[in-house]
Structure formats: C-alpha cells, structure tokens
C-alpha positions as CSV (number, residue, x, y, z in Angstrom):
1,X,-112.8,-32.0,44.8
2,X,-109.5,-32.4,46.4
3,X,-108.0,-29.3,45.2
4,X,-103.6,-29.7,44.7
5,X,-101.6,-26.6,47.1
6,X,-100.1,-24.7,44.9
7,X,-98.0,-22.8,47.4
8,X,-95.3,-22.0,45.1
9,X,-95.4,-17.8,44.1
10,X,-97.8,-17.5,41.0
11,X,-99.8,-20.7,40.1
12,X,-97.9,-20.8,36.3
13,X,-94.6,-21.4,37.8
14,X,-96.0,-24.8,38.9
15,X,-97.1,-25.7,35.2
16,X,-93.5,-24.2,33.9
17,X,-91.3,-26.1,36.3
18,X,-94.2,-29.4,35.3
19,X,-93.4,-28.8,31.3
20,X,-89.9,-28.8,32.4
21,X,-89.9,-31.8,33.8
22,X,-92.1,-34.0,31.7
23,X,-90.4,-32.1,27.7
24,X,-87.8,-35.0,27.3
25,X,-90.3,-37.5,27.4
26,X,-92.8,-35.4,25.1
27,X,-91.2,-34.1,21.9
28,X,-93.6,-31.1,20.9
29,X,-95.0,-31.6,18.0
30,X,-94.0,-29.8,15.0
31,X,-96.1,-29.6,12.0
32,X,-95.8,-27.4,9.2
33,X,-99.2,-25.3,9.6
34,X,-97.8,-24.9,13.4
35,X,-94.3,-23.5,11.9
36,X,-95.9,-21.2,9.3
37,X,-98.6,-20.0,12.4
38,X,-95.8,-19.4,14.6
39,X,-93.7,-17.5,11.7
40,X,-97.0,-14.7,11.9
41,X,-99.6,-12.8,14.1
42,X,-101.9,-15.7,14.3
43,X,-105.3,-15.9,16.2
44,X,-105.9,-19.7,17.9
45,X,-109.8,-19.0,16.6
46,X,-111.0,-18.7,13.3
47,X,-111.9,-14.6,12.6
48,X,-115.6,-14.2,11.6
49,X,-116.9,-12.8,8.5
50,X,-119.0,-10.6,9.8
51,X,-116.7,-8.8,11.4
52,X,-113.4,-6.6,11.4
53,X,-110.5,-6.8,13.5
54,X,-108.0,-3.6,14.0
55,X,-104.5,-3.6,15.8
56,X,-104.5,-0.5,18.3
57,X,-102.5,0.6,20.3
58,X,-102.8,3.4,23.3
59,X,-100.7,4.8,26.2
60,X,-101.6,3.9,30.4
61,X,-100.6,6.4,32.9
62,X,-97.5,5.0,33.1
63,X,-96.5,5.6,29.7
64,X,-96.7,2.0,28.5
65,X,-98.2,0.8,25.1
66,X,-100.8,-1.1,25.8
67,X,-101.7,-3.5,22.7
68,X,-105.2,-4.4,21.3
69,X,-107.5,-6.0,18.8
70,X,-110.4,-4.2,18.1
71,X,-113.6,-5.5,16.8
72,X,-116.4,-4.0,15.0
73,X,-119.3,-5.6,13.6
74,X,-119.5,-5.1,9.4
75,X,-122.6,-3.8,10.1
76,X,-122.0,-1.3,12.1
77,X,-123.5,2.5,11.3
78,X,-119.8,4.5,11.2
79,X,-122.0,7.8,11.8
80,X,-123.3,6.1,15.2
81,X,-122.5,5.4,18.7
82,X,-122.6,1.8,20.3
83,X,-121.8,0.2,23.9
84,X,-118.3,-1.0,24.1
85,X,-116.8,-3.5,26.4
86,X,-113.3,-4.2,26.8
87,X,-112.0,-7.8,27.9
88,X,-109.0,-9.0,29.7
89,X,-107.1,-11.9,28.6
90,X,-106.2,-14.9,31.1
91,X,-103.5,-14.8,33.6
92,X,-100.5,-15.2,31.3
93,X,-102.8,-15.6,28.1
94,X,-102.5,-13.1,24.7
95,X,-105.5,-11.9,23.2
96,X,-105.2,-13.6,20.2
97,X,-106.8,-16.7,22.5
98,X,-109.7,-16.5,24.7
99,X,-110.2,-12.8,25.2
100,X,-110.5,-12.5,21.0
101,X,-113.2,-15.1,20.8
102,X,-115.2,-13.1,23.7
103,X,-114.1,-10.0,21.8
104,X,-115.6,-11.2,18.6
105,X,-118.7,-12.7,19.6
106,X,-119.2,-9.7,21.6
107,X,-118.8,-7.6,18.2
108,X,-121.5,-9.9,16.5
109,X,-123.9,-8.8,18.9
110,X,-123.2,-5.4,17.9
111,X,-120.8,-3.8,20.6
112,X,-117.4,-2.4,20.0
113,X,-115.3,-5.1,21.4
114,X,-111.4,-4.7,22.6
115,X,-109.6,-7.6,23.8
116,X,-105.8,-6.3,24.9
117,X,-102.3,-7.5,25.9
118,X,-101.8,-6.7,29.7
119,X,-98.6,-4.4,29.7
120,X,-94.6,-6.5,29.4
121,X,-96.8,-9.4,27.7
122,X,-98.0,-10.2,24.3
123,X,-97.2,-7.2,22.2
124,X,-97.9,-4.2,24.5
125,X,-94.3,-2.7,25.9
126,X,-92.8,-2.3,29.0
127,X,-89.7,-3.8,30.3
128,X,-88.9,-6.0,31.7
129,X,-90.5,-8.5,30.0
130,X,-92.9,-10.7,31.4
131,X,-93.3,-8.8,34.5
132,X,-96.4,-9.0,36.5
133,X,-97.7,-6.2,38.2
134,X,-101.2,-6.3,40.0
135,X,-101.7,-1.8,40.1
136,X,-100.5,-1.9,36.2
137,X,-102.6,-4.5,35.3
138,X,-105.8,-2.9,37.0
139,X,-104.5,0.5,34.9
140,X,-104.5,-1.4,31.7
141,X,-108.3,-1.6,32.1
142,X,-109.1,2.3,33.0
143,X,-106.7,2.9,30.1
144,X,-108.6,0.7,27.6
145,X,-111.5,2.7,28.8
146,X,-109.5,5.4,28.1
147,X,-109.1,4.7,24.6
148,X,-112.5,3.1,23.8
149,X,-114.4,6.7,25.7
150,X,-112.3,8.3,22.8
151,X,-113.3,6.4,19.9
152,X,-115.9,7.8,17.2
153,X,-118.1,5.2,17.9
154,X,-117.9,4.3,21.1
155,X,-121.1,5.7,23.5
156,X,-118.6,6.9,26.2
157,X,-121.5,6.4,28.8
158,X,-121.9,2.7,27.9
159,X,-119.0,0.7,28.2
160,X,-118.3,-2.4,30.3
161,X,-115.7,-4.4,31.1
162,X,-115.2,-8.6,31.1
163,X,-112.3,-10.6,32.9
164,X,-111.2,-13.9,31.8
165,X,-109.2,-16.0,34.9
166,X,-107.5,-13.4,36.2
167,X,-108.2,-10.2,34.3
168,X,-111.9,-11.3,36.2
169,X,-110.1,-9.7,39.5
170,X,-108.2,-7.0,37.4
171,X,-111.4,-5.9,35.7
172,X,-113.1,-5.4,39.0
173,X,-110.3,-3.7,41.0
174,X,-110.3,-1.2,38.4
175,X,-114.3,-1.1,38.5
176,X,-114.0,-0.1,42.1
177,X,-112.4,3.2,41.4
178,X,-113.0,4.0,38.1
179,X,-116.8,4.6,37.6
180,X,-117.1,5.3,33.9
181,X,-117.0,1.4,33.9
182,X,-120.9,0.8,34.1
183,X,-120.8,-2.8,34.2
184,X,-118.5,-6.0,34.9
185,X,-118.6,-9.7,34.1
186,X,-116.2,-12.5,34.8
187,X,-115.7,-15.6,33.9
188,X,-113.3,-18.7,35.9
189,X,-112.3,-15.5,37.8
190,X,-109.2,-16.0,39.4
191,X,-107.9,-13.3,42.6
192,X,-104.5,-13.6,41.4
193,X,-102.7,-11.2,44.7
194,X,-104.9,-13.6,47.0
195,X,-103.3,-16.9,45.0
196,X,-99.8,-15.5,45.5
197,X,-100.4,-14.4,49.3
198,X,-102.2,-17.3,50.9
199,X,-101.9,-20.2,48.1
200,X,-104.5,-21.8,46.2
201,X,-108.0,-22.0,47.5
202,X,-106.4,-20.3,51.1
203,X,-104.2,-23.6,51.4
204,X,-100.6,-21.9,52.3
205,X,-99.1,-21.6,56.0
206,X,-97.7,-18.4,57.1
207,X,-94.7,-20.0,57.7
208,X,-94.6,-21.0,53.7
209,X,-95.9,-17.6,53.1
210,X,-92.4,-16.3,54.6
211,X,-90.2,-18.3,53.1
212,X,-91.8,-17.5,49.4
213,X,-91.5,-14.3,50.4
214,X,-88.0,-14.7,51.3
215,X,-87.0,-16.4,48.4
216,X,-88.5,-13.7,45.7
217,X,-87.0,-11.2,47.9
218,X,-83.1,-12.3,47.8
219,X,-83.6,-13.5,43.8
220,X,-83.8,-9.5,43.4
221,X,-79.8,-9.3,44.3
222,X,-79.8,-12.1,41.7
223,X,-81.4,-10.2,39.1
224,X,-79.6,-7.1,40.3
225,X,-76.5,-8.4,40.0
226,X,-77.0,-10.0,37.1
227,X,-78.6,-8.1,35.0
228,X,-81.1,-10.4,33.9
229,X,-84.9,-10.4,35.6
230,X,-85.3,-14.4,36.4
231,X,-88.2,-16.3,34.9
232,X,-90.6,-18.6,36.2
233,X,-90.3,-22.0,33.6
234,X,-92.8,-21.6,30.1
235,X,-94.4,-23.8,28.5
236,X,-92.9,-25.4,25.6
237,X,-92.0,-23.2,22.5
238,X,-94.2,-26.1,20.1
239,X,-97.0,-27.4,21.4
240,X,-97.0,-30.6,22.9
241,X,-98.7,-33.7,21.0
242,X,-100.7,-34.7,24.7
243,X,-101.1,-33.4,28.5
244,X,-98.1,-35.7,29.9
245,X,-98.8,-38.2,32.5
246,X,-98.6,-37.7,35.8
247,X,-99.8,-33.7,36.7
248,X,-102.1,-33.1,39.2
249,X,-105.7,-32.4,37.4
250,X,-105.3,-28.6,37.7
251,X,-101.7,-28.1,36.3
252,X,-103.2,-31.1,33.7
253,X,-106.2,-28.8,32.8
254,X,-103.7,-25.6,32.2
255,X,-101.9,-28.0,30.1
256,X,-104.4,-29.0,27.6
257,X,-104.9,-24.9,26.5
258,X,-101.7,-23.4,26.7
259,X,-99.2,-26.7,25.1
260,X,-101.1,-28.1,23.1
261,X,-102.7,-27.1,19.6
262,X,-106.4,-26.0,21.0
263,X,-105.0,-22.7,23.0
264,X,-100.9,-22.6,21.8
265,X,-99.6,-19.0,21.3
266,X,-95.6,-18.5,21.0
267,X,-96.4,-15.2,23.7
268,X,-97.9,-16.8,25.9
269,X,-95.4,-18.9,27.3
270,X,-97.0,-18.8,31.0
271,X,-93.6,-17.5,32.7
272,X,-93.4,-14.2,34.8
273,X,-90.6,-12.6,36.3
274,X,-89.8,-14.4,39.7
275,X,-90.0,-10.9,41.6
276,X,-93.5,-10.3,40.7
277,X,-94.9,-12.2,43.3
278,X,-93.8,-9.8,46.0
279,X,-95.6,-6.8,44.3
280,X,-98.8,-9.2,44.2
281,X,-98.2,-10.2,47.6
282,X,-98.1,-6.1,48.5
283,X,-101.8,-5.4,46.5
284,X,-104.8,-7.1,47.9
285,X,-107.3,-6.9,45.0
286,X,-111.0,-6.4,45.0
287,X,-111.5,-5.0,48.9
288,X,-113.9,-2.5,48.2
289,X,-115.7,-5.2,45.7
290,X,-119.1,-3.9,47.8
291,X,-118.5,-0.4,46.6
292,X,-119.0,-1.0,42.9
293,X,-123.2,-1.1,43.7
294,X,-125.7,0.2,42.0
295,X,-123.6,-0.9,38.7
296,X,-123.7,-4.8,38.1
297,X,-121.5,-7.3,38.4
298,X,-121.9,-10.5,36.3
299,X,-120.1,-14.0,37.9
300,X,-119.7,-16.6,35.5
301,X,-118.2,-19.9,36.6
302,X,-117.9,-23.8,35.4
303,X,-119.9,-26.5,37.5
304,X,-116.9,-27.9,37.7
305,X,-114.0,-25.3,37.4
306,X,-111.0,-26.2,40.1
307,X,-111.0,-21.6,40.2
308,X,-115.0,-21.2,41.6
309,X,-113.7,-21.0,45.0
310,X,-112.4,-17.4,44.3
311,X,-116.1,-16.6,42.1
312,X,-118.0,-17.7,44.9
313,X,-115.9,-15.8,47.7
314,X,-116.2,-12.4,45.4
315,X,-120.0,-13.0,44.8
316,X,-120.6,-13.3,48.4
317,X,-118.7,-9.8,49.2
318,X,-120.3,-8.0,46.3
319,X,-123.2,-6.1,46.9
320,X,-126.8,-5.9,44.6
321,X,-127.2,-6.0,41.9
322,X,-125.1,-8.9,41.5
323,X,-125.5,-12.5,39.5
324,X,-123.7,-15.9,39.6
325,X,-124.5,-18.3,36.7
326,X,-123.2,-21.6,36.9
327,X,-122.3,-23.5,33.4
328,X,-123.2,-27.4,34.1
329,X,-120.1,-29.9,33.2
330,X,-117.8,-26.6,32.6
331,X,-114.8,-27.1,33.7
332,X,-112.5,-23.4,34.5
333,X,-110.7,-23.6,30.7
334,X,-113.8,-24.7,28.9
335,X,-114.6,-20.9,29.3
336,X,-112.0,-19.5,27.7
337,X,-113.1,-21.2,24.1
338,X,-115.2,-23.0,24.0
339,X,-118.2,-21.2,22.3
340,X,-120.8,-23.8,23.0
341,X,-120.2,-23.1,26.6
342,X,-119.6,-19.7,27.2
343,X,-122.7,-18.3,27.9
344,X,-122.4,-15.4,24.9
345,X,-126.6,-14.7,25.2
346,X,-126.4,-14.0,29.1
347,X,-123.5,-11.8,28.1
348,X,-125.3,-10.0,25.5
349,X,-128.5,-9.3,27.5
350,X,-126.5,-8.3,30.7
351,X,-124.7,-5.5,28.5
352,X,-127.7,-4.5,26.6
353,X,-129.7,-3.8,29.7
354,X,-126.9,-2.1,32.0
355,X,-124.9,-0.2,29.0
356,X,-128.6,1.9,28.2
C-alpha cells in the first residue's frame, strides 16, 4: 500500500483543510430527516430493543464532566453484578457513532456497556472546546472506571476497557497504570502522540517535525492575543451527498464516515484546537505497553486498514498474553460500524474469560 505523509500536526486537519477545499463543488446534502436529526440527540445506529440506554455523566480528576451513554441489557437481574467494559470513541468521533454500536452489542451479550465523550468534545465540558489533550484523554478512561467500579451493578473486579482508532492507544496508556482495568481490546488502533510526533506510519523528517512544532508554538501568541483557540478545518456541518474526487485513499476513507450520511454527527466535526499537537508531541503513549502482562490485551485490525501499522507495532511490544486478529477485506472504518465485521463473538468470549 503506498501509504499518503500526513505530516501536517493531527491527521484530521488534513481531512478539514480537504473538505475545505472540495465544499464549493459539493453542496451537502440537506434532507429533511437530516434537519430534524440534527435539531436532536441522535444516534447514527438504530438503538436495540433489547436494551436501555442512560445519559450519565461523572467528574475526572481534573474536575471535567465527562459525558456517557450507558447500556444495560433488559434483561439484566437489577439485584446482580455483571462485567462492565467501557469504550472509547474514535479520534474526533462522539459516542453516539461507533463507540455506541460496540457499546450496545456489548450490552446484548450481557455486560454493562459505557461508551463516553472524551473531555472539550461531544457533550462532556471542558474549555476550550475541541481541545485535544493525550494525559486527559487517558484520565477519561480511569474515570469511566471510576464511575462504572461505583455502579450497583457493575462487578468492580471485572471491568475492561475497548479503544476505537485512537481511544485503542488511550485505553491502553491508561491500562498501564491503572490496574483495576483487567482487560483491553482495540480495534483500527491508532497511536495518536506517535502520528503527531513523527507523521503517519513514521514518514515525517525531523526537520518537518521542527517546523510543525514551530508553527503550533507561535499560533499560541495568536490565540493569546486573540482570544480565540484556533481550529483545525471540520468537516461539513450537512453531510456531503459523495467522497469528492480527488483525496488521497486515506483522507477519502475518513470521508465516507464522518461527511456523509453512514457516520455524520453535527459534534463531530473532526477539528481540534491547532495547539494540541504540541501537548501530543510532549506525551509518548503506550511505553510501558509490556507492563500491562499478566492481564490481556486484545488487537483487532482490518486486512486491509491504512492504521495496522500502529496495531502491529503495539502487538509486537506487548507482552503475553496477547492476541492479534485480522478481519479479511476490513478496511480501518469498516470497524467502527459495520456489525457484520466487527468481530462482536471474539469480543464477547475475550471479556467472558478475562473479566471472571
């Protein structure tokens, strides 16, 4: 595959600056169910009837409301205690997408299932918005943990954790330090502080790693002086009515989910703050990856997903008990929703065996 160098700080600010470009020649499209969607707290997935879905909310240690969708089978036993897991949502995603559907399916098979804003995105605080911050992010986990080791019936002892994209790395950076976390999977894991600090798949020089850095680091006197915290471009605020022509196939592939009707969500809009890239650039994630033995880590990847360089490099540097399961023809998006993909047995029988 000849992979694109994305050497730009944070791989959405290439698809923002690409929707920029390529909107005049694509009017979104604008139908009535989309208006009346946007107008409400919609889920891109249809909710299952055998299960419930409760907004919660709960506090990190930095005092920031962390928002969440819990989900609990309809038959669950309210005087009993279950495994939990709690699942992060993609780099720049909500978790009324792809972390709901895990959350829910998850929930059918009879755990107590969380999927959760990361904190200044969706609808969990924190200002400004649309920041990115590796160390909060990784706290966001250990404070859904928090919350879920709290519940009524939640089995403190048994809950696990799952990354989408780049909650994958957030999940397991938390996992290294915080042990009540028994067991991890990922899927299309992305190492997000590795993306910003060397490009994709490794590709940027130092020389273009200085200037990025300079860049980010003068736009704070910009922001500073202004008042405002600078944005990296969104997507479109209607979803699009195709991928325009013309983007390279990994910018093309993030296009499909976030513009257009199959993964569209009016929060996520794919834009951080400009200055988050330094803090990114400051955290190396997942360097003690080796330490989280003898609890499991799960590696799920897409035969053909653009991301498995970073799954491949993590599995290697994990120690046993580890497992990498390849999806044939998956592609790194096909495993945020598509349910005919994602491989939800593998995910129930890893959790039933290590949440016991």
């Amino acid at each position: 595959m000849n992979y694109p160098k994305i050497i730009i700080a944070g791989f959405l600010t290439l698809l923002g600056q690409a929707c920029a470009e390529t909107q005049q020649n694509n009017e979104p499209k604008k139908t009535v169910e989309m208006e009346q969607a946007i107008q409400k707290d919609y889920l891109t997935f249809t909710l299952s009837d055998n299960v419930t879905m409760e907004k919660v909310q709960y506090k990190n240690r930095y005092g920031i409301t962390v928002a969440a969708h819990l989900y609990l089978s309809k038959d669950i036993d309210k005087t009993k205690k279950y495994p939990a897991v709690i699942i992060g949502t993609p780099y720049g995603g909500v978790k009324e997408q792809g972390a709901g559907i895990y959350a829910q399916n998850m929930a059918e098979r009879g755990f107590v299932a969380m999927a959760f804003d990361e904190s200044y995105n969706g609808e969990s605080g924190g200002e400004p918005r649309k920041a990115a911050s590796p160390d909060v992010f990784v706290e966001d986990f250990s404070a859904g943990v928090d919350f879920l080791g709290t519940h009524p019936n939640v089995d403190r002892e048994k809950i696990g954790a799952i990354g989408i994209c780049g909650s994958g790395g957030f999940a397991i950076t938390a996992a290294q330090v915080d042990t009540r976390i028994k067991a991890i999977a990922t899927t299309s894991m992305y190492d997000i502080s590795r993306l910003n600090r060397k490009g994709f798949v490794d590709s940027m020089t130092e020389e273009q790693r200085k200037e990025t850095l300079k860049q980010a680091s003068e736009q704070r006197w910009n922001d500073f002086e202004s008042g405002e915290y600078a944005q990296t471009p969104a997507f479109p605020e209607q979803p699009l009515p195709g991928v325009p022509e013309g983007l390279d196939p990994v910018t093309s592939e993030f296009f499909e989910y976030y513009a257009m009707e199959r993964g569209f969500h009016p929060r996520a809009t794919g834009s951080f703050t400009v200055t988050s890239s330094l803090a990114f650039n400051n955290f190396p994630m997942m360097g003690d990856i080796e330490n989280i033995s003898p609890r499991p880590i799960l590696f799920i990847m897409g035969e053909n997903a653009h991301s498995k360089f970073y799954t491949e490099d993590a599995y290697e540097r994990a120690a046993e008990p580890k497992e990498l399961v390849v999806i044939p023809g998956a592609r790194h998006i096909d495993l945020y929703d598509k349910v005919d993909m994602i491989p939800f047995d593998k995910l129930e029988s890893f959790f039933t065996e290590n949440l016991k």
